[in-house]
N, C-alpha and C positions, 0 to 999 in steps of 0.2 A: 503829737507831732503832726504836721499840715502836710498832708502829701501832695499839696500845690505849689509849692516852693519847691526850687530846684536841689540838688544835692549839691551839699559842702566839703570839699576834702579835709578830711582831721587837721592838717597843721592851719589848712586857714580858721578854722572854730577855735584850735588852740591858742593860737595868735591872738585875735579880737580878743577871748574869757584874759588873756594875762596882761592885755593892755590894760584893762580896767581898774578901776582905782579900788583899795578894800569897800568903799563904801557904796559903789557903781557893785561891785561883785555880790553881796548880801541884799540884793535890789532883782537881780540876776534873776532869780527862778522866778520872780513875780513877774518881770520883762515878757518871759519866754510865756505865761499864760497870758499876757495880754493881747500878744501878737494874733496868738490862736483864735481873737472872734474879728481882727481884720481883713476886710477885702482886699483879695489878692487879683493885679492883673498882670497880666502877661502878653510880652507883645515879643514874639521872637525868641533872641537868645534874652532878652529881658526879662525880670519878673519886680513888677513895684509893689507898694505898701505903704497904705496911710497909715500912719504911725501916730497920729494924735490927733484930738479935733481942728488943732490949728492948719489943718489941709499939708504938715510936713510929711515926705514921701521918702520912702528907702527902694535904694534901687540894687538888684543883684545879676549880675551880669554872667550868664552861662552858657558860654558858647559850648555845643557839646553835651549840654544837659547838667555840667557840673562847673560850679564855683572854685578855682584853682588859686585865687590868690587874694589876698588881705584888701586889696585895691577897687578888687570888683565889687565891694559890697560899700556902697555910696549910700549916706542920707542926710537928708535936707533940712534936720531939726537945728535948733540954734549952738547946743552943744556939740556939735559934730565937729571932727570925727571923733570925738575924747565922748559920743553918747554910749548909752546902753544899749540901745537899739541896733546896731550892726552886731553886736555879741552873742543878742537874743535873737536875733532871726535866723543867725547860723548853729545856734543849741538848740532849735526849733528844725528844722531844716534835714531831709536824710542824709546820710552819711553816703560821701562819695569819694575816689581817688583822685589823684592830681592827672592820671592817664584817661580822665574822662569816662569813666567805669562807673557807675552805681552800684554800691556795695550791697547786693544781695545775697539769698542762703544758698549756701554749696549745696550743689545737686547732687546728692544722694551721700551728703556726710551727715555722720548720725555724732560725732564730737565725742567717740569710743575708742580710744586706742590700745596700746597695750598697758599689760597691769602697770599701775601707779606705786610710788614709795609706799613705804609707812609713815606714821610721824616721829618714829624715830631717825629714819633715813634724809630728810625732808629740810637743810639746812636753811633758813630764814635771809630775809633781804641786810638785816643786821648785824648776821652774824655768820655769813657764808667762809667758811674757808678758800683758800686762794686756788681755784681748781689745780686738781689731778696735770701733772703735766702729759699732755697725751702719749700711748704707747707709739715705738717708734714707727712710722712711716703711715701713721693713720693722721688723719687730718683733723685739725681742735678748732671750735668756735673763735673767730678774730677779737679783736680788742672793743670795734664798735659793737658786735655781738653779743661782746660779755656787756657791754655798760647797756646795750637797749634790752637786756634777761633783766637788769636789776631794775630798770626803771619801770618794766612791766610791771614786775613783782610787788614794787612798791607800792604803785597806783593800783592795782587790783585785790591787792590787801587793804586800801582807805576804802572802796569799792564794799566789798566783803565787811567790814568793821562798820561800813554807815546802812548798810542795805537798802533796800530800792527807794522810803524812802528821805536818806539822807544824803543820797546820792546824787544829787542835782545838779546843776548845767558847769558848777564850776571842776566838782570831781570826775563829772565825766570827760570834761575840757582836760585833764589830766590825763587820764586815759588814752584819750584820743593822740594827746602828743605823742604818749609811750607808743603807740600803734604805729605812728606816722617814723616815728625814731627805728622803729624794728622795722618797716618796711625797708626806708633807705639800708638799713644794716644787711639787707639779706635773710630777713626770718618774716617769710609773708604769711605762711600758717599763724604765728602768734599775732601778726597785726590783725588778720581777717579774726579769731576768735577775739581779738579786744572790742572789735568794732560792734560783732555781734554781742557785746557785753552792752556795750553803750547803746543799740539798738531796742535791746531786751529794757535798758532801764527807763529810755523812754517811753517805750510802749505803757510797762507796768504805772509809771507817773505818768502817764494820760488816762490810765483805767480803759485801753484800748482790750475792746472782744476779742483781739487774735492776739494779744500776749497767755505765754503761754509759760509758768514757773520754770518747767522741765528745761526750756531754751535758755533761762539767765544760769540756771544751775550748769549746763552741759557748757556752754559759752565761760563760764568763769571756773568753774575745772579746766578746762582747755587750757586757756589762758597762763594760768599758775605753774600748771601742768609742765608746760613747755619750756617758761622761760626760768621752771627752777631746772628743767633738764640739761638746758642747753649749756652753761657752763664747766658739766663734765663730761657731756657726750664727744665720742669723737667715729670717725668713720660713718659705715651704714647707718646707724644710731642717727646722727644729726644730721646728715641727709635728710632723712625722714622728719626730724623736729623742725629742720627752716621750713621745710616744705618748696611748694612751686605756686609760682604765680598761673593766673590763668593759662592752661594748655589748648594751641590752637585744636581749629577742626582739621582731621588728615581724609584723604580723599578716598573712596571708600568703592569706587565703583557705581556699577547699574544693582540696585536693590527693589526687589518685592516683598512690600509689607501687608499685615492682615492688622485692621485694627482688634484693639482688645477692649479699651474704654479712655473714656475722658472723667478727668476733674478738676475742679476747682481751684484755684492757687489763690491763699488771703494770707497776707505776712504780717505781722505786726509791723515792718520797718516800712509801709505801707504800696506795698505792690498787691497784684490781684491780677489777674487772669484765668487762664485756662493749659494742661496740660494733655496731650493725647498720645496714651499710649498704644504699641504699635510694634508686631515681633516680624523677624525675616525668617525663609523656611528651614531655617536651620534652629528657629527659636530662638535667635539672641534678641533681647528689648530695643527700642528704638524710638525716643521719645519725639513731639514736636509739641512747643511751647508759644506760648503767648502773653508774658507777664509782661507789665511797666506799670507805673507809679497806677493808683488807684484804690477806691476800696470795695466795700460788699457788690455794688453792682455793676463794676465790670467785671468781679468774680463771674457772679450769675451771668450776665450777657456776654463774655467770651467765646462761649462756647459754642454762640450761633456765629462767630465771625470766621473767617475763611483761611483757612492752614496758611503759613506762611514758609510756602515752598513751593519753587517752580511759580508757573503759572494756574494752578489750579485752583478753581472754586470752592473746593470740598470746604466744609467747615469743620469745625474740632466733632460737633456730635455726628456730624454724619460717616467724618472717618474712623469713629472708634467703632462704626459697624462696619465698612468698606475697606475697601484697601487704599494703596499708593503705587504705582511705577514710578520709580526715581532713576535718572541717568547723573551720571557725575556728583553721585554723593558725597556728600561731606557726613564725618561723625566728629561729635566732640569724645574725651574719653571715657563718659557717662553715658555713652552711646541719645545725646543732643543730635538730632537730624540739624545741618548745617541750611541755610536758606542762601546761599552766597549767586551771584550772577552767573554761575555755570550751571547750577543745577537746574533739571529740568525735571519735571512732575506729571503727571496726571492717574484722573481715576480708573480704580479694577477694582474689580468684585471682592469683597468677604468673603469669610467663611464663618460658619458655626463653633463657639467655646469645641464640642464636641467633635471636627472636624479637624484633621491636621490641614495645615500644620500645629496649630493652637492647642491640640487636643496633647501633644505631645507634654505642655507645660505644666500640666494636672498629670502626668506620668512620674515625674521625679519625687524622690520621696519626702515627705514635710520634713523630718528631720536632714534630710540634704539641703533643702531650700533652707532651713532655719541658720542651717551651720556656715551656709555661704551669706546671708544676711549678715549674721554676727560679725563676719571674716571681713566684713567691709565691701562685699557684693553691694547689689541690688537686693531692696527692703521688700519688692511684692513678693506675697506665698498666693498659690494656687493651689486654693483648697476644696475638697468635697466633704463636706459638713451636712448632719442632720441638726435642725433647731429643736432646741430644748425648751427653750422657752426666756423669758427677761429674769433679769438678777438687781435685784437693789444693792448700790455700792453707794460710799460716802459722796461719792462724785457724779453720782448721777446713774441713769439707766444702762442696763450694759444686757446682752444678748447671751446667753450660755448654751453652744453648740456641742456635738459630741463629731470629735475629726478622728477616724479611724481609731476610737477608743481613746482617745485625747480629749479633757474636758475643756473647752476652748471659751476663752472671754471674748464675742465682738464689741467694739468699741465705737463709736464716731469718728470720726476721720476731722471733722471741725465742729463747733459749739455752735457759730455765729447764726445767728435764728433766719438769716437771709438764705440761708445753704439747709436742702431737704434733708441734712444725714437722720438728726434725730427722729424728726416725723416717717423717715422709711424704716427706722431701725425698730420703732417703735411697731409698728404695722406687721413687719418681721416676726417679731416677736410672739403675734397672734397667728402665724403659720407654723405652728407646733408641730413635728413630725414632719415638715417637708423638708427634702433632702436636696443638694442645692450644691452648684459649684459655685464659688465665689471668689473675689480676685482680693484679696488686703494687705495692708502695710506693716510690715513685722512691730510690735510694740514691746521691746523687751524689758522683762516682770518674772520674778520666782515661778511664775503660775504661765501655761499659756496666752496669749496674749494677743490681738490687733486689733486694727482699724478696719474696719467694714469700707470699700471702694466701690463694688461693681458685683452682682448677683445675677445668674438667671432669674427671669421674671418666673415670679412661682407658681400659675396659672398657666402662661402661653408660652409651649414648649419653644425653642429656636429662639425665643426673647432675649433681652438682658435689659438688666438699667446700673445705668450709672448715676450711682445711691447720692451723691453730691449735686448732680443737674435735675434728672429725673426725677417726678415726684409719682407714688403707687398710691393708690387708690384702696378704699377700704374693698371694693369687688377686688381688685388685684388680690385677695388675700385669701386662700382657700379654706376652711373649716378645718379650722384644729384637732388634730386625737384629742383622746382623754388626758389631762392635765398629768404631769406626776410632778417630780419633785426637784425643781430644778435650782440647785444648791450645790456651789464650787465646793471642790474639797477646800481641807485645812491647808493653809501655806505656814513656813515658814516667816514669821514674823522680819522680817528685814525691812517692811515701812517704819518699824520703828526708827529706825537710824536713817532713813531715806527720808523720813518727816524733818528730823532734827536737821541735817544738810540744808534739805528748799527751804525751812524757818531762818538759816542763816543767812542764807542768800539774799531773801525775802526781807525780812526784820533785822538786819546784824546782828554784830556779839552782842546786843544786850538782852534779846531776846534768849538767846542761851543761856544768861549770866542767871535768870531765873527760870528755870525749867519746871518748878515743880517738883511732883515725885518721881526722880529718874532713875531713882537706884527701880523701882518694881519694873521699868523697861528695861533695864539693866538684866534683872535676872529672870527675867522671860526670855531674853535672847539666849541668858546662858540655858536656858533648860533645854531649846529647842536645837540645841547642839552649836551655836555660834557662840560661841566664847571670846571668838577674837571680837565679834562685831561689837557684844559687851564693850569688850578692853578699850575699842577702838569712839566708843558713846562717850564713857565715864572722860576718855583723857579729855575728848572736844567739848564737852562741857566744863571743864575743872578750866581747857587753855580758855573759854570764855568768861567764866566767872575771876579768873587770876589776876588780882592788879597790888603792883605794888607801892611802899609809901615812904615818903622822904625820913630826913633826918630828923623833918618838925611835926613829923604824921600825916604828912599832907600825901590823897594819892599822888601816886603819879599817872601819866598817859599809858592804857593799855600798851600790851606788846601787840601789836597788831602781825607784827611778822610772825611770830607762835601760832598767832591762833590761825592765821592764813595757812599754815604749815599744817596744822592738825585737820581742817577742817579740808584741806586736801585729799590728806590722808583716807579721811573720813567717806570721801563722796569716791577713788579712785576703785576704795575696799569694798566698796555699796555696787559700783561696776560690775568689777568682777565680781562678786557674788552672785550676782545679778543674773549675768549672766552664762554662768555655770550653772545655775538651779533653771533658767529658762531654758539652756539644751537640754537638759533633764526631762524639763516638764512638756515640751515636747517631741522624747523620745528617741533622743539623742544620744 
């Protein structure tokens, strides 16, 4: 995906992919990668593109940052407007709304809500009973509502059935209408998770560094999630399932902040910047941000550019050690410091991890901080950890700390080899026995679980780094105790059923339709005390493998509504599990 091209709102992508002719449409995902090695320029609300050697040019018109209607997007080849080229620039192009919005990640949504059906509960896009007439005097999903649940359902089931990748510009042009259909209807939560469905599948079909499995799997639970709810929810319930569009910032007063640290922002829907975070004396968080279109190196150079509040020079790394005085604050309800023309700013001193007010954050218990994570809080834990030493995992190196008798996984925070996490985490790892406050991002796992963000520097007391900017030094790293044995306990097997969900996501039902030998994952879960999880492997392989056949033995077309039904089931049971054995493990 070109994160030089301006963003497109869904029904204009959808529009252009269903103009096109069957034979224009099967041409379609070759379009969209050939765009990918033209020069793009821009002049204004302009963006052109030479489109073939013949010098014809496509022009996309986005006043606002985003592309709003079918008309804006002009181009000068001989087939026009009936070419391929207007179709593929906008399946190529980020995802944006018709209110000039660029669709990016909810800030501080982790796409966990409450527990999910079974797949017995779980009635399919083809076979739905005609909802529950609501109880009296509660309020039922409207008529557009009920018909933009089915259209979701439907496309996010073709979604799911083709996997990432069969899923290409024309199914997601599907998608994108259902999204664009739910928004108008009033259900913005199920638009914004379709969008980041279709975000996720291009990432993964460019083989982009910051696509990330866990995001298409969370993004298409959501999705299914919602719009199979919505037809019998009525009152608080569907409240909750339309959701809210963005909420403004409300005005918040004169505020004093202590920075705590900066990092990095790299999205696969291709934004990039810098985030600093930042607590008031009372300890509540306080972020201020700096993302827009971009990739790895305005990640990394964000963080020398200068906060964007008030009039103040401060840059993101120098206020994650300093403070802020703010008058006329704005907050968003993620507690987003607002940048609007009445606020005013300037710098005041820090203080030390160890110094309150900050010192207070490392006061609450890991198990409170996990439980308000879970709960839909804010995701940093503020931990005191002794390093144990590194742990080889399938997926790479991972850090094994001990938190107050908590055997604790750290993690990387990002992969992409432009951003220090690994090489510091790595360095870490040779500081064996030092004991060490650190700042990280809840990762919920049967097992303890995070992201490594922000550490005291292990040598020079009053330091810190911020593990994503800052890069340590093999001197940074003090002389290790004597080695011991640093080996997570046993977990409960639940990747087994958490592998089989990201494989569907990943590869569709067909990769499920041969699994292999699944009955011995079958009763490995029953032995470890999950029986249901068993129950709940066997049926989502049986609804992947299951196709039936005509009168002449011919098959027929999967049920794709089943299997979408089960394989909900499957990922909602893997949640909650999930996350029951993570309050558990730690100490909850």
């Amino acid at each position: 995906m070109s994160t030089e091209l301006p963003a497109v709102a869904p029904d204009v992508t959808a529009e252009l992919v269903a103009a096109l002719s069957p034979r224009l449409r099967k041409r379609l995902d070759a379009g969209v990668a050939k765009l990918a090695g033209r020069a793009v320029v821009r002049d204004g609300d302009t963006v052109r593109i030479s489109v073939d050697d013949e010098g014809s040019v496509l022009e996309l018109h986005a006043p606002g940052g985003v592309v709003t209607d079918a008309a804006a997007v002009r181009c000068g080849c001989l087939l026009a407007p009936d070419c391929l080229h207007r179709a593929a620039a906008a399946s190529a192009a980020p995802v944006g709304d018709a209110s000039g919005t660029v669709e990016t990640p909810a800030e501080g949504s982790d796409g966990r809500r409450a527990p999910g059906p079974t797949a017995a509960e779980t009635p399919g896009p083809a076979h739905d009973p005609a909802p529950a007439p609501a109880p009296e005097g509660e309020e039922a999903a409207t008529p557009s509502q009920l018909t933009a649940a089915q259209a979701l359902l439907a496309a996010a089931a073709a979604v799911l059935d083709a996997g990432t990748d069969g899923s290409g510009a024309v199914v997601q042009a599907e998608l994108l209408r259902a999204a664009h259909t739910a928004r108008l209807a009033g259900l913005p939560r199920a638009a914004s998770a379709a969008v980041s469905v279709v975000t996720a599948l291009r990432a993964a079909r460019a083989a982009d560094p910051a696509f990330r499995l866990a995001d298409l799997v969370t993004a298409l639970s959501e999705t299914l999630y919602v719009a199979h709810r919505v037809p019998s929810a009525t009152g608080g319930e569907l409240t909750e399932l339309r959701g809210s569009v963005r909420r403004p910032y409300t005005p918040d007063g004169s505020l004093r902040l202590y920075g705590l640290f900066s990092e990095p922002v790299l999205t696969a829907s291709g934004y990039a910047g810098a985030v600093t975070w930042t607590a008031d004396a009372a300890g509540r968080l306080c972020s201020v941000s700096d993302v827009a279109p971009g990739g790895a190196g305005r990640a990394v150079g964000a963080a020398d550019r200068a906060v964007r509040v008030g009039d103040t020079a401060l840059t993101h790394r120098a206020l994650s050690r300093a403070g802020l005085a703010v008058s006329g604050a704005t907050l968003s309800p993620t507690g987003r410091l607002g940048a609007g023309k009445g606020v005013r700013a300037v710098r005041a001193s820090g203080v030390d991890w160890r110094a309150e007010p900050l010192d207070g954050l490392w006061a609450v218990p890991v198990a409170e901080q996990v439980g308000r994570a879970l709960g839909g809080g804010h995701d940093l834990l503020f931990l005191e950890v002794t390093l144990v030493g590194p742990v080889r995992e399938t997926t790479g190196d991972c850090l094994l700390a001990d938190c107050g008798g908590v055997p604790l996984r750290l993690t990387v925070a990002h992969d992409h080899p432009a951003l220090p996490y690994r090489d510091n985490l790595r360095l870490l790892a040779a500081a064996r026995g030092s004991r060490l406050r650190v700042i990280a991002r809840l990762a919920p796992a049967p097992h303890a679980r995070a992201q490594l963000l922000a550490s005291e520097h292990p040598t020079l007391a009053g330091q810190r780094v911020d593990l994503g900017l800052d890069r340590l030094q093999l001197a940074d790293v003090p002389a290790p105790l004597p080695a011991g044995t640093a080996s997570p306990p046993e977990e409960a097997p639940l990747h087994l059923l958490r592998r089989r969900v990201a494989q569907a996501a990943s590869g569709g039902r067909r990769v499920l339709a041969f699994p292999g030998d699944s009955a011995a994952d079958s009763r490995r879960l029953r032995r470890h005390g999950l029986a249901t999880a068993g129950d709940v492997l066997d049926e989502l392989l049986a609804a992947a493998a299951e196709r039936s056949r005509d009168v002449f033995g011919r098959l027929l077309p999967a049920d794709t509504g089943r299997f979408a039904r089960t394989w909900l089931a499957a990922a909602r049971y893997t949640d909650e599990v999930e996350r029951v054995l993570c309050t558990a493990a730690w100490g909850g």
